[in-house]
C-alpha positions as CSV (number, residue, x, y, z in Angstrom):
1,X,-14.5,-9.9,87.2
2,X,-16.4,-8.4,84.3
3,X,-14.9,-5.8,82.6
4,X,-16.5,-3.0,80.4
5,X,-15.1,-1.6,77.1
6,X,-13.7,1.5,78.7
7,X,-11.9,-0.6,81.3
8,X,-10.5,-3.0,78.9
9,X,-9.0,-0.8,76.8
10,X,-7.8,1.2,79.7
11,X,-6.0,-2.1,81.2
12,X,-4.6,-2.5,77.7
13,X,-3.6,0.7,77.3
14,X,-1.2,0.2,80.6
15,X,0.0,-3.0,79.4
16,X,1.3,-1.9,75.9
17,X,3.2,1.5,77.7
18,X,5.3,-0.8,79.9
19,X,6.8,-2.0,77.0
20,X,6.1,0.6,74.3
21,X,8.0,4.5,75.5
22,X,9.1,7.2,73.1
23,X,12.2,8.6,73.3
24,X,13.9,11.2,71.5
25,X,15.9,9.0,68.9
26,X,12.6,7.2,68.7
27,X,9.2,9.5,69.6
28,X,6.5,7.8,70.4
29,X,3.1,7.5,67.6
30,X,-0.2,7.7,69.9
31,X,-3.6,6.8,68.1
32,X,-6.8,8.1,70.0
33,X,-9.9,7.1,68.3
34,X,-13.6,9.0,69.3
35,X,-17.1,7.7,67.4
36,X,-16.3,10.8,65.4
37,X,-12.4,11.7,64.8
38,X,-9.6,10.2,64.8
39,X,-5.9,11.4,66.4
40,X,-2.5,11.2,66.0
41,X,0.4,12.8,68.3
42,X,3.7,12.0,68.0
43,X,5.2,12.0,71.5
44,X,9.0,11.9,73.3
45,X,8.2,10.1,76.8
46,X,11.4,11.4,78.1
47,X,10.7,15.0,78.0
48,X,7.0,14.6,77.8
49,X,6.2,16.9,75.0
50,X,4.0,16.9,71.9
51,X,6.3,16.6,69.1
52,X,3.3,16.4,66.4
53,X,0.0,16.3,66.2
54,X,-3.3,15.7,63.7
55,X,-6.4,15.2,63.2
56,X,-9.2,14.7,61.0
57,X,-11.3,17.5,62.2
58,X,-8.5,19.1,59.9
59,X,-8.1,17.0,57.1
60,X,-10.3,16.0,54.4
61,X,-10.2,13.0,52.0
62,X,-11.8,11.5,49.4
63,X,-14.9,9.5,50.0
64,X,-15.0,11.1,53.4
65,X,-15.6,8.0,55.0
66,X,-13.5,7.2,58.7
67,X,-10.9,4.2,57.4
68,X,-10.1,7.2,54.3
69,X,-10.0,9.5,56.5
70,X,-7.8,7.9,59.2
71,X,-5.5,7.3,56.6
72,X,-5.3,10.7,55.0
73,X,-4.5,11.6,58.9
74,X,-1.7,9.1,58.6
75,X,-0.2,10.8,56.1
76,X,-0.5,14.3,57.9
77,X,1.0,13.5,60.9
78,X,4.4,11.5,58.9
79,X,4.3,15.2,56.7
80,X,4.3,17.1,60.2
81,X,7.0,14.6,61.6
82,X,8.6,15.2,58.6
83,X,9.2,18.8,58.5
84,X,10.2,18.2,62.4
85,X,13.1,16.1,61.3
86,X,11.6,12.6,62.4
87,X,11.8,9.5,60.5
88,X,11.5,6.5,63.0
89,X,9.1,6.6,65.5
90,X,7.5,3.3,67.7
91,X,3.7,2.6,67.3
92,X,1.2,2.7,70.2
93,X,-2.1,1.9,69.3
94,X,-3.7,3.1,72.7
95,X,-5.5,-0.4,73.5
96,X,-7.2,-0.4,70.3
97,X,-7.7,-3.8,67.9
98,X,-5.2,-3.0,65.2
99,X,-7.7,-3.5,62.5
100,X,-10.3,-0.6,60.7
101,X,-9.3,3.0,61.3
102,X,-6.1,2.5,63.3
103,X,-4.6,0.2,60.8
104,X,-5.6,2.5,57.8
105,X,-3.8,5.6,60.0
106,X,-0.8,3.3,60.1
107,X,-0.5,2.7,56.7
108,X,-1.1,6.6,55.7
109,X,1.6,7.1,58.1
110,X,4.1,4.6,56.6
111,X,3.5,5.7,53.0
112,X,4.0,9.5,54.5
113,X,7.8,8.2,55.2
114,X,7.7,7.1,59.0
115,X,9.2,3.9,59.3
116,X,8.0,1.9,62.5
């Protein structure tokens, strides 16, 4: 059974939540990734609420290219987190290879302060 891209990731995506939940202590850092943006919430599964949020429709950074700009996106969302009072949150890349512009977010987000 062949699957496409959107499926795969889907299937991932369901796989990495069973063992990946946010919780107050410990919110939740969700990366969505489009062909032209990249996102970052910060989530608590518990109460299911947006804790924080950015993205690089808002942001600008030098060179302007996406793995620059998904890390100056990382360190927007640890600055929003914070300001919010959060230091620790668990990492939930969404079902996407942890390589390009969702490691660079990462990164931005761990020199921000958020430790994973």
């Amino acid at each position: 059974m062949a699957f496409d891209k959107a499926q795969r990731r889907k299937r991932i995506q369901r796989i990495i939540r069973t063992k990946v939940a946010g919780t107050s202590e410990r919110p939740r850092l969700s990366v969505f990734r489009s062909n032209t943006g990249i996102y970052a919430q910060i989530i608590d599964d518990t109460t299911g609420r947006t804790l924080a949020a950015a993205t690089s429709k808002k942001v600008t950074a030098e060179g302007g290219n996406g793995v620059a700009l998904a890390a100056a996106v990382g360190r927007q969302i640890a600055a929003v987190a914070q300001e919010k009072g959060i230091t620790k949150v668990v990492f939930d890349r969404s079902g996407y290879l942890y390589h390009g512009r969702v490691k660079s977010l990462a990164e931005g987000a761990r020199e921000g302060g958020l430790n994973f």
